[in-house]
C-alpha positions as a Markdown table, in Angstrom:
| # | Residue | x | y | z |
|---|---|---|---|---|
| 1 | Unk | 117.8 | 80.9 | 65.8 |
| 2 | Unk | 117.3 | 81.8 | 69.2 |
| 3 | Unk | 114.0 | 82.5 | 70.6 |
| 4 | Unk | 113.5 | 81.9 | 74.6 |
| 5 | Unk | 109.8 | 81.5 | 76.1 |
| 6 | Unk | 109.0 | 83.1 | 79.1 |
| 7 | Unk | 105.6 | 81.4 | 80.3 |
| 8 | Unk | 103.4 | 82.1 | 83.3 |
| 9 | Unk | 103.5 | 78.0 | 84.9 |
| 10 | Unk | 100.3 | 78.5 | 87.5 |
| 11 | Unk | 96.6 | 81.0 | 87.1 |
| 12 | Unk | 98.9 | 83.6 | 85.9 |
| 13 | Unk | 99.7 | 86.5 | 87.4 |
| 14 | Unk | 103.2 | 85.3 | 88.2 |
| 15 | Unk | 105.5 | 88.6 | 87.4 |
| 16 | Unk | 106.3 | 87.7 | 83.9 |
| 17 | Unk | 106.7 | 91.5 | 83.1 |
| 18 | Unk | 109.2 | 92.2 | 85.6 |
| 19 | Unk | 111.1 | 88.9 | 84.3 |
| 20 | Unk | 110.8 | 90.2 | 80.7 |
| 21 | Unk | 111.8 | 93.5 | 81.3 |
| 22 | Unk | 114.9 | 92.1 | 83.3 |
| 23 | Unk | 115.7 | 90.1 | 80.5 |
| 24 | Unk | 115.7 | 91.9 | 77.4 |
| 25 | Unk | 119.0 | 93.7 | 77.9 |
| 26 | Unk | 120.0 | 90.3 | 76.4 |
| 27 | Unk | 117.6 | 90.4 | 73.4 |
| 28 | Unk | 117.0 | 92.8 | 70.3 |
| 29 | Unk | 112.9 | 91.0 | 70.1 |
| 30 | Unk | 110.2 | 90.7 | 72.4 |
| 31 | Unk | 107.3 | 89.4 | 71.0 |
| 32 | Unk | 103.7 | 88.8 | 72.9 |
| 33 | Unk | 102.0 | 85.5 | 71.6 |
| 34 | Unk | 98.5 | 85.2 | 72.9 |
| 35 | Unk | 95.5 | 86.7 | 75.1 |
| 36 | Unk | 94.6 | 90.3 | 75.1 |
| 37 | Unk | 94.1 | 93.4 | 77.3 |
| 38 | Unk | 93.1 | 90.8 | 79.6 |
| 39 | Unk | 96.6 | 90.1 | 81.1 |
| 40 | Unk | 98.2 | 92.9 | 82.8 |
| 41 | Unk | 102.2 | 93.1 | 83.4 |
| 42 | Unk | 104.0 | 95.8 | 85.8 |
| 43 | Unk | 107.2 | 96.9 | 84.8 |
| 44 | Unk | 108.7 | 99.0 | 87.3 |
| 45 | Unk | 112.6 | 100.5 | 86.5 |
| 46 | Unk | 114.4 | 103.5 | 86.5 |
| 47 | Unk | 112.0 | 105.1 | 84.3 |
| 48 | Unk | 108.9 | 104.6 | 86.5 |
| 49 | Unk | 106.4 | 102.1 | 86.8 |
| 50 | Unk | 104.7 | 100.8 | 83.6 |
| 51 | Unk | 101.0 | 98.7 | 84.0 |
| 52 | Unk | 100.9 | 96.8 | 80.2 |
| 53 | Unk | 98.2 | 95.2 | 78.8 |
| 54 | Unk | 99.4 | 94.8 | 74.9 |
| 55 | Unk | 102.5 | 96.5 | 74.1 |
| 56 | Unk | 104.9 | 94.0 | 74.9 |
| 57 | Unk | 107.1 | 94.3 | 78.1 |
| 58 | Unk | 110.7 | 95.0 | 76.6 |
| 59 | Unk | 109.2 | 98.7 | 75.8 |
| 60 | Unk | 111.4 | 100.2 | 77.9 |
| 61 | Unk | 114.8 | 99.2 | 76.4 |
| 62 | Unk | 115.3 | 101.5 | 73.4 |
| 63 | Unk | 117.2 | 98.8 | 71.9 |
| 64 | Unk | 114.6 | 96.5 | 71.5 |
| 65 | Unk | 111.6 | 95.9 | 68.7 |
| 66 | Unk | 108.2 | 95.0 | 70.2 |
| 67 | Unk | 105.7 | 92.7 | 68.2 |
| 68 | Unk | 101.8 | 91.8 | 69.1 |
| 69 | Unk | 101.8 | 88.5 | 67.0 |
| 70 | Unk | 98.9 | 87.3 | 65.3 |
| 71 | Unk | 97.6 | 85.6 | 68.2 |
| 72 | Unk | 96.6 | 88.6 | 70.2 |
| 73 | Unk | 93.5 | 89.8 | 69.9 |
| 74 | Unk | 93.3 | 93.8 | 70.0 |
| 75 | Unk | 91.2 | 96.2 | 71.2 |
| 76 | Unk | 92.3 | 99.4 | 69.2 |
| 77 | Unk | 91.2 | 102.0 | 71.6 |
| 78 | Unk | 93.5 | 100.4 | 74.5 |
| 79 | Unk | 96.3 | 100.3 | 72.3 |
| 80 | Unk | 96.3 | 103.4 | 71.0 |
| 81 | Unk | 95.9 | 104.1 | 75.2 |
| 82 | Unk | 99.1 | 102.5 | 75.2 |
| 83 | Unk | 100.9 | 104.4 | 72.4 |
| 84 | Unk | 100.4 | 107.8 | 73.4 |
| 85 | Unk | 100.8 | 106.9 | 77.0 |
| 86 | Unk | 104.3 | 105.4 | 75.9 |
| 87 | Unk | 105.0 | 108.0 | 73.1 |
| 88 | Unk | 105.7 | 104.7 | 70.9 |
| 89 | Unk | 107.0 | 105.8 | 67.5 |
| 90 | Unk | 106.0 | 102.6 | 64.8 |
| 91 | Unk | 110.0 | 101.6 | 64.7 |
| 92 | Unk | 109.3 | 100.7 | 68.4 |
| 93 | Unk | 106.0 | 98.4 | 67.9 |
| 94 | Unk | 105.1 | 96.0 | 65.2 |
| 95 | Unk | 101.5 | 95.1 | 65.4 |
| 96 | Unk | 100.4 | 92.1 | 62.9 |
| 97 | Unk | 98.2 | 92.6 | 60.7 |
| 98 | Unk | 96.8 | 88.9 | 61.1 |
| 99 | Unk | 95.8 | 89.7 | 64.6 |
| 100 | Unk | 92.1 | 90.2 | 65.1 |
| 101 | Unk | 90.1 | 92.7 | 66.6 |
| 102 | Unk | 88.0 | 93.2 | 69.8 |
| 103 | Unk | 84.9 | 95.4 | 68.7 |
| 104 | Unk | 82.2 | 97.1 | 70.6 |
| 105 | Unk | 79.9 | 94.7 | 70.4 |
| 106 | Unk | 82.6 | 91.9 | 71.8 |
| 107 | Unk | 82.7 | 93.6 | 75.1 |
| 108 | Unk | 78.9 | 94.5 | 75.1 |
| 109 | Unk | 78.5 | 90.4 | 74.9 |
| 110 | Unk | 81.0 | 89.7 | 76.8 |
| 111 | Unk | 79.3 | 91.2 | 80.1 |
| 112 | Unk | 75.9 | 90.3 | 79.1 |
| 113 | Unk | 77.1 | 86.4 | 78.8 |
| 114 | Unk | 79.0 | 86.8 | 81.8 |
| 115 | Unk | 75.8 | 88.0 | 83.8 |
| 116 | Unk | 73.7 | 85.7 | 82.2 |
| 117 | Unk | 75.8 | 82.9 | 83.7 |
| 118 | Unk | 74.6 | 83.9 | 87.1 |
| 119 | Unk | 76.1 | 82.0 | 90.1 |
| 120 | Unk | 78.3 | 79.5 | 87.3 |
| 121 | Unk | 80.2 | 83.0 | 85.9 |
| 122 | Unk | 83.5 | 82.0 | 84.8 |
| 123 | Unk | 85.2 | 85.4 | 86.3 |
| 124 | Unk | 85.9 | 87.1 | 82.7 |
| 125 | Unk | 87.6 | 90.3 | 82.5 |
| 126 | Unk | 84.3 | 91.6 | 80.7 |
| 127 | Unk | 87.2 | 93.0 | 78.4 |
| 128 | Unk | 85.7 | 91.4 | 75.5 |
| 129 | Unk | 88.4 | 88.6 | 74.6 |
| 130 | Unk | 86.2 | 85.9 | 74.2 |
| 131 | Unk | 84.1 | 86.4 | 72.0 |
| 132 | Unk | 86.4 | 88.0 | 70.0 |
| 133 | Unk | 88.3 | 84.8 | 69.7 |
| 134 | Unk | 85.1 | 83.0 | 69.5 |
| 135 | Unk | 84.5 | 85.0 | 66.2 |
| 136 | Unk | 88.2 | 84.4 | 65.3 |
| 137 | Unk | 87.4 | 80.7 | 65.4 |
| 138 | Unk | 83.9 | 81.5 | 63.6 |
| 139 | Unk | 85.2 | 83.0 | 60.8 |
| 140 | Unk | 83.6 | 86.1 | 61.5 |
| 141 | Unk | 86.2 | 88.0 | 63.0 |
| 142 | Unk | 87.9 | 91.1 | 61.9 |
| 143 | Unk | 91.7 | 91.8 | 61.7 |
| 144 | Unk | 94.1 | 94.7 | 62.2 |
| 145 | Unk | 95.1 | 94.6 | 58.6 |
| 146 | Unk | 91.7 | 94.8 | 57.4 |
| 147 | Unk | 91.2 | 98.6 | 59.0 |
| 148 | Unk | 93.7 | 99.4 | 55.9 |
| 149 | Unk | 91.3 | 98.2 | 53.6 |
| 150 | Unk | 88.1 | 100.8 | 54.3 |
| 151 | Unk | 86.3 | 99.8 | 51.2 |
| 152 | Unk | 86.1 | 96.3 | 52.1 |
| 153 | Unk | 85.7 | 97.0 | 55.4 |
| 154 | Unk | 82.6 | 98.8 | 54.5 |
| 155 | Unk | 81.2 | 95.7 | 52.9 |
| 156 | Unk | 81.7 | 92.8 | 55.4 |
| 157 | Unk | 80.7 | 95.2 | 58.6 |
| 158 | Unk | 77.4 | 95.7 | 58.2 |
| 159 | Unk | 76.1 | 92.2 | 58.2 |
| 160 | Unk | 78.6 | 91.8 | 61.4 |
| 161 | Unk | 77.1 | 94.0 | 62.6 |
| 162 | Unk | 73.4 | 93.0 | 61.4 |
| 163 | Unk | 73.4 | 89.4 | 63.4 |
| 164 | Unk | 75.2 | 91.0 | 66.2 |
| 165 | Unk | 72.5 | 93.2 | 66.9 |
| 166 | Unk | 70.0 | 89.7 | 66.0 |
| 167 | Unk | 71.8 | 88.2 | 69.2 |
| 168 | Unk | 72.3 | 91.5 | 71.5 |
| 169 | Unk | 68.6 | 92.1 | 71.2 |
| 170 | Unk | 67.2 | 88.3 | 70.7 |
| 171 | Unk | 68.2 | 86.3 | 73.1 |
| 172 | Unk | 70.2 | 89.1 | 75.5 |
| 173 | Unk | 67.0 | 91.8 | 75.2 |
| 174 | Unk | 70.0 | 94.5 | 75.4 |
| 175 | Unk | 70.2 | 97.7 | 73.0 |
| 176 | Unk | 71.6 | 97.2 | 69.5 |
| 177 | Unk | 74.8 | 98.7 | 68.2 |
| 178 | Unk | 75.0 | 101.2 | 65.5 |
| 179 | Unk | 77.0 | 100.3 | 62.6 |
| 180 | Unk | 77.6 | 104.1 | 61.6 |
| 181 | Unk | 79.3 | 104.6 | 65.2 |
| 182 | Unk | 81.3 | 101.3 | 64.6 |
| 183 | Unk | 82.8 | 102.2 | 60.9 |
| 184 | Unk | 83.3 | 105.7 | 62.3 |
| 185 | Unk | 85.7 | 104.3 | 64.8 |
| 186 | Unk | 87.5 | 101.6 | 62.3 |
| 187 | Unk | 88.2 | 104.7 | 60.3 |
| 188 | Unk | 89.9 | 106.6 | 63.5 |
| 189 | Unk | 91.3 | 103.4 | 64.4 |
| 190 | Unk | 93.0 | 102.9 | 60.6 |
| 191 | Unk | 94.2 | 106.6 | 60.7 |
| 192 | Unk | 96.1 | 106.1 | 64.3 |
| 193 | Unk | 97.2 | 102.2 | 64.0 |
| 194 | Unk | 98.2 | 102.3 | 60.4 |
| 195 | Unk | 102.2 | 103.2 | 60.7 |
| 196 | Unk | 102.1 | 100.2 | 63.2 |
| 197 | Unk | 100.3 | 97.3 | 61.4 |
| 198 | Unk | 102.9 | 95.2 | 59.7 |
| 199 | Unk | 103.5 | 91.7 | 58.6 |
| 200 | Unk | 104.5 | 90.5 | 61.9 |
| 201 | Unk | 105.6 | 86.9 | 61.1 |
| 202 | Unk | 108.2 | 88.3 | 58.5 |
| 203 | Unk | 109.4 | 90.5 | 61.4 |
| 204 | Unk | 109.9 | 87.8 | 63.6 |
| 205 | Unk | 111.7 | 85.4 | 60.9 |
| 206 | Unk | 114.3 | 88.1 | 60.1 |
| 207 | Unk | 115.6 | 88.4 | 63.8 |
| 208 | Unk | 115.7 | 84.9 | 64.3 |
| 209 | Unk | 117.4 | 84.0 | 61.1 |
| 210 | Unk | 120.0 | 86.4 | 61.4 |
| 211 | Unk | 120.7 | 85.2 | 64.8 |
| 212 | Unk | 119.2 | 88.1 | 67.1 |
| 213 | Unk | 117.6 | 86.9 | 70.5 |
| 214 | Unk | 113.8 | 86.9 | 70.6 |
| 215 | Unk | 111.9 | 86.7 | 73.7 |
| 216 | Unk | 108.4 | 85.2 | 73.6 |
| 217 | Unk | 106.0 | 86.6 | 76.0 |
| 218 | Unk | 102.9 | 84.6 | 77.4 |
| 219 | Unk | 100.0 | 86.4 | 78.8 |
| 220 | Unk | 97.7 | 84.3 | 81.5 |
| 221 | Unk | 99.3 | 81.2 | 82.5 |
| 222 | Unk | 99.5 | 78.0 | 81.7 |
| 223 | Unk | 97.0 | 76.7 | 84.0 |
| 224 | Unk | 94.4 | 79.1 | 82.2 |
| 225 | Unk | 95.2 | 77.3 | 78.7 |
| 226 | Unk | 92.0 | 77.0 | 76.8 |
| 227 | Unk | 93.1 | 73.4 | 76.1 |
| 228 | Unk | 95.5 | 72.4 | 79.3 |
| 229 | Unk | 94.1 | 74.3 | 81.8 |
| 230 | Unk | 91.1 | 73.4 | 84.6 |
| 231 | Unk | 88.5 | 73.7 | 81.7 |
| 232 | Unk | 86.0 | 75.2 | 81.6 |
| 233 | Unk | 87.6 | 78.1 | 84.1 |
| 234 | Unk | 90.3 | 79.3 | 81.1 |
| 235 | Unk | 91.2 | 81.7 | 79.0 |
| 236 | Unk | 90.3 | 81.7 | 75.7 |
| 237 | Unk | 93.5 | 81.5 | 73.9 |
| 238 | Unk | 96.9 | 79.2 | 74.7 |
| 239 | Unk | 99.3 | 80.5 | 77.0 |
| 240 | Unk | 101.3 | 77.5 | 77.1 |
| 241 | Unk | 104.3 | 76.9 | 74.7 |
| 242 | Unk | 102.5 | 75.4 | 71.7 |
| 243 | Unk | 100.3 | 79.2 | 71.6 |
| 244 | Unk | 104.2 | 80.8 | 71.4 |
| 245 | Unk | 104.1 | 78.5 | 68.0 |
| 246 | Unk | 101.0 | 79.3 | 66.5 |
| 247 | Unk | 100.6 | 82.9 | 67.5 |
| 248 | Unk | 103.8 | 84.1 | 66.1 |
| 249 | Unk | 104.4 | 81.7 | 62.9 |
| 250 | Unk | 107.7 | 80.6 | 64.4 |
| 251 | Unk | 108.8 | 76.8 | 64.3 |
| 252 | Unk | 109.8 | 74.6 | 67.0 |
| 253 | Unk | 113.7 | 74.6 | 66.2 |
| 254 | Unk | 113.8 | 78.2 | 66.8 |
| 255 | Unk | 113.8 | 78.0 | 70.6 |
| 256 | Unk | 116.9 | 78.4 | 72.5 |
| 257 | Unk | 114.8 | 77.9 | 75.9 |
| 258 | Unk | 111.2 | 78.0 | 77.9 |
| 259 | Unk | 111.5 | 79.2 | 81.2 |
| 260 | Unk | 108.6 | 79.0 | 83.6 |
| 261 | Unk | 107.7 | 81.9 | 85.8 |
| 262 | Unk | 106.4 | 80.9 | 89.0 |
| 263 | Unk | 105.3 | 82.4 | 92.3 |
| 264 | Unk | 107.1 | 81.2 | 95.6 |
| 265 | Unk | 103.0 | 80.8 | 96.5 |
| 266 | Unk | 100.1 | 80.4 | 93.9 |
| 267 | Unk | 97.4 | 82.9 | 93.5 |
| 268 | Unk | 94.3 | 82.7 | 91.0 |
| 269 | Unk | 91.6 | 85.4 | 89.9 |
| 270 | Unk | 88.4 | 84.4 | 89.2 |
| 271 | Unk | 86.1 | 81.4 | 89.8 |
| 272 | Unk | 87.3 | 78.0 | 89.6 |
| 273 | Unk | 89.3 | 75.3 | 91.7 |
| 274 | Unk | 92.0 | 75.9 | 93.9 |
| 275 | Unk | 93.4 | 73.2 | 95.7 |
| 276 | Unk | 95.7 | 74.7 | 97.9 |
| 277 | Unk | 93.9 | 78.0 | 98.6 |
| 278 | Unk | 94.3 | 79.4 | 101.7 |
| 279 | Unk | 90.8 | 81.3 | 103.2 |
| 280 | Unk | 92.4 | 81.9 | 106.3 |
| 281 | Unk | 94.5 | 84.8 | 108.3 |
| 282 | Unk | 97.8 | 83.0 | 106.3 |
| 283 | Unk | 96.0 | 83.8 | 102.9 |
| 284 | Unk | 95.4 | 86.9 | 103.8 |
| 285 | Unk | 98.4 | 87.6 | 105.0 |
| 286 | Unk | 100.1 | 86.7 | 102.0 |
| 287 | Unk | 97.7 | 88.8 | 99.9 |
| 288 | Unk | 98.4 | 91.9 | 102.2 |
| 289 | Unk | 101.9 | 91.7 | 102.1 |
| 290 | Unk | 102.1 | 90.7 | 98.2 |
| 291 | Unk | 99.7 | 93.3 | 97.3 |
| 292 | Unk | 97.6 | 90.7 | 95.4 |
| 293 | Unk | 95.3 | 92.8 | 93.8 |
| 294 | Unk | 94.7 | 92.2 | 89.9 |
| 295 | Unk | 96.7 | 94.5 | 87.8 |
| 296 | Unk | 93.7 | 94.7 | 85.2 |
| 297 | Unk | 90.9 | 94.7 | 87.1 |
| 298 | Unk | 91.8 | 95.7 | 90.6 |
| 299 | Unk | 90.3 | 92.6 | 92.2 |
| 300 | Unk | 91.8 | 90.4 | 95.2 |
| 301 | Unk | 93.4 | 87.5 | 94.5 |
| 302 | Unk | 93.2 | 84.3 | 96.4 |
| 303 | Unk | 95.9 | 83.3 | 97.7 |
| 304 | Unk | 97.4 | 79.8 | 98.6 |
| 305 | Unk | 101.1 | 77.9 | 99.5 |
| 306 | Unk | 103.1 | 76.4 | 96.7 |
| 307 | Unk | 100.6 | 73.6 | 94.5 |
| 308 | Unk | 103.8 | 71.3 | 93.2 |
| 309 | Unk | 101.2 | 69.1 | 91.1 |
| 310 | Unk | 99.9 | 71.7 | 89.0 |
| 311 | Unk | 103.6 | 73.0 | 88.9 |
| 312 | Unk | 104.7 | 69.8 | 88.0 |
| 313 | Unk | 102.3 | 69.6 | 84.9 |
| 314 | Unk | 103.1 | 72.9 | 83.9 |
| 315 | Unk | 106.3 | 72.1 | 83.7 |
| 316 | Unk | 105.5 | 68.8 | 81.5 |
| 317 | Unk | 103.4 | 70.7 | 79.3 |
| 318 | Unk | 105.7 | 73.2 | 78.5 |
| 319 | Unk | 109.0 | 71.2 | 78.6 |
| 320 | Unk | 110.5 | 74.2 | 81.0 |
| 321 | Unk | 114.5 | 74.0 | 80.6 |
| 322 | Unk | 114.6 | 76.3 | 83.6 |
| 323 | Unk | 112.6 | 78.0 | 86.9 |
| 324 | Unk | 111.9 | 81.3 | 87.3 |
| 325 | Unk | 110.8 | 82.1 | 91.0 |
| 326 | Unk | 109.1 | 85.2 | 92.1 |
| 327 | Unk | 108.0 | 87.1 | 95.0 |
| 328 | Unk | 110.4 | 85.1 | 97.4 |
| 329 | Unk | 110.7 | 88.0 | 100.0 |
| 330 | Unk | 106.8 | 87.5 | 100.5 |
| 331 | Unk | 107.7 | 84.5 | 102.5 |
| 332 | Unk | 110.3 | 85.7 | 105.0 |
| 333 | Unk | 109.2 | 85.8 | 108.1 |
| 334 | Unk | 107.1 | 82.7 | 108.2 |
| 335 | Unk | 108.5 | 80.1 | 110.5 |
| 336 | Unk | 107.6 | 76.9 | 108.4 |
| 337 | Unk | 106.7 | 77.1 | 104.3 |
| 338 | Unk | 103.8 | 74.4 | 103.0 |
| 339 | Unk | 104.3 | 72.9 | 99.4 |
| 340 | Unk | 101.6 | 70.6 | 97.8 |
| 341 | Unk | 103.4 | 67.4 | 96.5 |
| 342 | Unk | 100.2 | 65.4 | 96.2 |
| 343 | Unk | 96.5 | 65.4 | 96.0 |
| 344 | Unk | 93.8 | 63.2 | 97.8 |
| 345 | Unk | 90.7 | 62.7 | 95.2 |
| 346 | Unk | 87.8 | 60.5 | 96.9 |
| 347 | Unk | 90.2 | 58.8 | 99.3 |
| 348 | Unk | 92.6 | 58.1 | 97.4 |
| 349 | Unk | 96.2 | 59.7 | 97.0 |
| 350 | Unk | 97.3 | 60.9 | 93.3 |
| 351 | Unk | 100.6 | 63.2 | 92.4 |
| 352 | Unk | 98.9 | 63.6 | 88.7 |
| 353 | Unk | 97.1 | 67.2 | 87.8 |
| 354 | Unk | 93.2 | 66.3 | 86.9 |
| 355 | Unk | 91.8 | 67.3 | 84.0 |
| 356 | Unk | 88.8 | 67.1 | 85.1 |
| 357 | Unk | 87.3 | 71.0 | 87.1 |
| 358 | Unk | 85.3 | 68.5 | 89.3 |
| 359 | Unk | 87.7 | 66.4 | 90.5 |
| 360 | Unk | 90.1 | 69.8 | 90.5 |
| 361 | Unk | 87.7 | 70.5 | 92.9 |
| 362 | Unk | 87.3 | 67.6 | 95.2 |
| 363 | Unk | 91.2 | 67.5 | 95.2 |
| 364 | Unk | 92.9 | 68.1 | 98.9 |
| 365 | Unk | 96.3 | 68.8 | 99.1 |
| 366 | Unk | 98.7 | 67.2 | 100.8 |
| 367 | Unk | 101.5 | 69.1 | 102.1 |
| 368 | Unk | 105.1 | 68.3 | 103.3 |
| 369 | Unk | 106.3 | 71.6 | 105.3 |
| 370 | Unk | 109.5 | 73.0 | 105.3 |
| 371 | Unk | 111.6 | 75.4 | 107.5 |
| 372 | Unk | 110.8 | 79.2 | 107.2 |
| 373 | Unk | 113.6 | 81.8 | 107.1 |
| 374 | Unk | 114.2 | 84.7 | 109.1 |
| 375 | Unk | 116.8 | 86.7 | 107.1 |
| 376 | Unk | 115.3 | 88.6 | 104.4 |
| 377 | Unk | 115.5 | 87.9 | 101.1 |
| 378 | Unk | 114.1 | 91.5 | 100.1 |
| 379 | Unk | 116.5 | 93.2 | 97.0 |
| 380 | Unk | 119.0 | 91.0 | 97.3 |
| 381 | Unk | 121.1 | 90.1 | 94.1 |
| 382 | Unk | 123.5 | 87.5 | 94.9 |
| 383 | Unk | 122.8 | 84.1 | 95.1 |
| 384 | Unk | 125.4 | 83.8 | 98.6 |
| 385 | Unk | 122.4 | 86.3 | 100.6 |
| 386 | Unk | 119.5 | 84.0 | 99.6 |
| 387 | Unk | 119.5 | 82.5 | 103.5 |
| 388 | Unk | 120.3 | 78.7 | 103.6 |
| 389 | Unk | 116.6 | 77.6 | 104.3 |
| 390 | Unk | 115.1 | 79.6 | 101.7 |
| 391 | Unk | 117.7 | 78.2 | 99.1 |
| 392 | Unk | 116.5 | 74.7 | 100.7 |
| 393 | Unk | 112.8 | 75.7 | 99.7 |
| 394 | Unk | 113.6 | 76.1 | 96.2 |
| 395 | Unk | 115.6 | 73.2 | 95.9 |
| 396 | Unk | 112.7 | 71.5 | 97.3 |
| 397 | Unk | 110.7 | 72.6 | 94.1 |
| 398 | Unk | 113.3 | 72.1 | 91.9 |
| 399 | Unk | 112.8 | 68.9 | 92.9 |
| 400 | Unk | 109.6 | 68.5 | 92.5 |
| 401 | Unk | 109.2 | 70.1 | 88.9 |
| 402 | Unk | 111.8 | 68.4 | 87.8 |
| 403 | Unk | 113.2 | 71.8 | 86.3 |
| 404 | Unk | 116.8 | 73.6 | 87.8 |
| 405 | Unk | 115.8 | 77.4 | 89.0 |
| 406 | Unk | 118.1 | 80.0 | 86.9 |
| 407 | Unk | 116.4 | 83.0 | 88.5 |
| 408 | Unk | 115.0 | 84.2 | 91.9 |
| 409 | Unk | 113.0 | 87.8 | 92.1 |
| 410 | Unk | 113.7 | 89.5 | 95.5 |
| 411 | Unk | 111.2 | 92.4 | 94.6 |
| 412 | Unk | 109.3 | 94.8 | 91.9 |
| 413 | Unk | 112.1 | 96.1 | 90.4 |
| 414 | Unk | 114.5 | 95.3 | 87.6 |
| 415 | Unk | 117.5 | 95.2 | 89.5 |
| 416 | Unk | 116.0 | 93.1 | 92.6 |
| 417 | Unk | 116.8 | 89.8 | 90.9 |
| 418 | Unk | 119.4 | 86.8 | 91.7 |
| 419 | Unk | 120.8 | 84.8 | 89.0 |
| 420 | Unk | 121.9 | 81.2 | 89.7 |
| 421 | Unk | 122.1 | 80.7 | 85.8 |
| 422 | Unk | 122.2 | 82.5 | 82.7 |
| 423 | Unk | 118.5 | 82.0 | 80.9 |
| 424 | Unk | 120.2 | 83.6 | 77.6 |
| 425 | Unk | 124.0 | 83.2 | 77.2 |
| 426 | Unk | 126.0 | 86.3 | 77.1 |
């Protein structure tokens, strides 16, 4: 029963799309897990360039079934975006009806909270997300297979709806929603999303027990883990491995492998701590030339070299089996590479990721610098062109993860990839 992760290891943002979409040749299944239009992943092939924020990222093999598992939370409107953009028939997209719904008034809060926070914002989206899995957790929520249940629907919505408005208005002063406007748009919602709302979880168990190859797609990364990551600056859902678990229905024995995707640099969107951030003319160069710029919301990211401690606990958190490196050809050019192999907190010298945002903060890196490497690493596809001191720079992180690299990006595209080892066997 074969089912690999792929899992974003730093603040996301690491090219899982482009790793997906190179790696579902190999699989019949490629199922998202967590977070919501939120995450944003570029495929870029022969057929053009594809910006995803639900529909999985194996959408452009014919061969292949997508699934949005139960832990996604939707918002109908940018799905259905996605569907007609994509000309998705429902044999091409399975969308569970356990996963639950981002409404109107989720977004409306969202941006409201998010401005309330003032100087201490947390760098949301504003898509929403939270407070849709805040009502998930509430027991308040609403879920995809309820839209195919109108009368119902029609009974819990309006005193939704009713304490919604008591909070919009109470303690936000904002403009109330209307109900009428809100049922109006379930109903258009449960016309268009119908042919795609399945039982998900059944979906998922047939492939993996008659032996079909299932990929697992994270959103975020695993820094941004609502549990593991630099709390309180998170998502609001698991990205890590244990989220593949819960927000599909799968159990551990069906994994054949996690692989985590990594930059050759780290990035992060949003407020929070960033050890190894780089607000200099070497950040910005590195967000010129990577064209960091957030594929959902457009904003920069910062930029930073290599932070081997939180790759480290990633990698522990997850149990990686294998690397996944991307953006390599970013770096050519520079004559000497920094990694972060340990932190200095008050003084004192740890190699351990804090828990702790405060600490996070107060953490300096410490740095051991390597080589740079003229030749370019641009498109290549053999592992004999990666030049020798580039190869020494991820050895180096091998390493330090503790975790054998099976694949090197040299660029956007599908076929700009080097394999050093199979992530699913042929």
């Amino acid at each position: 029963m074969p089912a690999y992760a792929v899992i974003g290891g730093q603040w996301g943002d690491e090219g899982k799309g482009k790793i997906i979409d190179y790696l579902a040749r190999d699989a019949s299944v490629v199922a998202r897990y967590s977070g919501g239009n939120n995450a944003g992943h570029t495929v870029i092939n022969d057929a053009g360039t594809f910006k995803l924020h639900l529909v999985p990222s194996g959408i452009c093999w014919p061969h292949i079934t997508n699934i949005i598992g139960n832990g996604v939370v939707i918002d109908p409107d940018v799905l259905l975006g996605e569907i007609r953009e994509l000309n998705l028939d429902p044999d091409r997209l399975v969308v569970s009806d356990r996963a639950h719904l981002i409404m109107p008034y989720h977004i409306k809060l969202d941006l409201l909270e998010e401005e309330r926070r003032g100087s201490a914002a947390i760098g949301t989206t504003g898509r929403g997300v939270g407070p849709a899995y805040l009502d998930k957790v509430n027991r308040s929520g609403l879920r995809a297979g309820e839209l195919l249940d109108p009368e119902n629907l029609a009974l819990r919505l309006p005193d939704i709806v009713k304490f919604k408005n008591e909070v919009l208005t109470k303690i936000y002063g904002a403009d109330p929603v209307d109900v009428d406007d809100i049922f109006e748009a379930a109903s258009r919602w449960a016309s268009d999303l119908a042919p795609y709302i399945k039982p998900a979880e059944y979906f998922v168990a047939d492939a993996l027990e008659s032996g079909q190859n299932i990929i697992l797609e994270g959103a975020q990364g695993a820094l941004l883990d609502l549990d593991h990551g630099s709390y309180p600056y998170v998502t609001s859902s698991n990205p890590t491995v244990g989220g593949a678990l819960s927000g599909l229905g799968i159990g551990p024995r069906a994994f054949g492998g996690v692989a985590g995707v990594f930059k050759a640099y780290t990035t992060r969107v949003g407020a929070g701590p960033f050890p190894t951030e780089l607000d200099d003319e070497i950040g910005e160069k590195i967000r010129t030339i990577g064209k960091e710029f957030g594929t959902t919301t457009g904003r920069p990211r910062r930029c930073g070299w290599f932070d081997g401690v939180a790759g480290r606990y990633s990698a522990k958190v997850n149990g990686f089996d294998a690397l996944i490196i991307t953006k390599l050809d970013i770096l050519d050019g520079f004559d000497t590479v920094k990694v972060c192999v340990a932190y200095e907190i008050d003084g004192k010298r740890t190699e351990n990721f804090p828990i702790d945002s405060a600490l996070l903060s107060r953490s300096k890196p410490i740095y051991e610098e390597l080589p740079g490497w003229s030749g370019s690493t641009a498109g290549i596809t053999r592992p004999e062109d990666v030049p020798a001191n580039a190869m020494s720079y991820i050895r180096f992180i091998e390493d330090l993860l503790g975790v054998k690299a099976s694949i090197i990006s040299s660029g956007p595209r599908r076929e700009e990839t080097v394999v050093l080892d199979d992530i699913i066997p042929r």
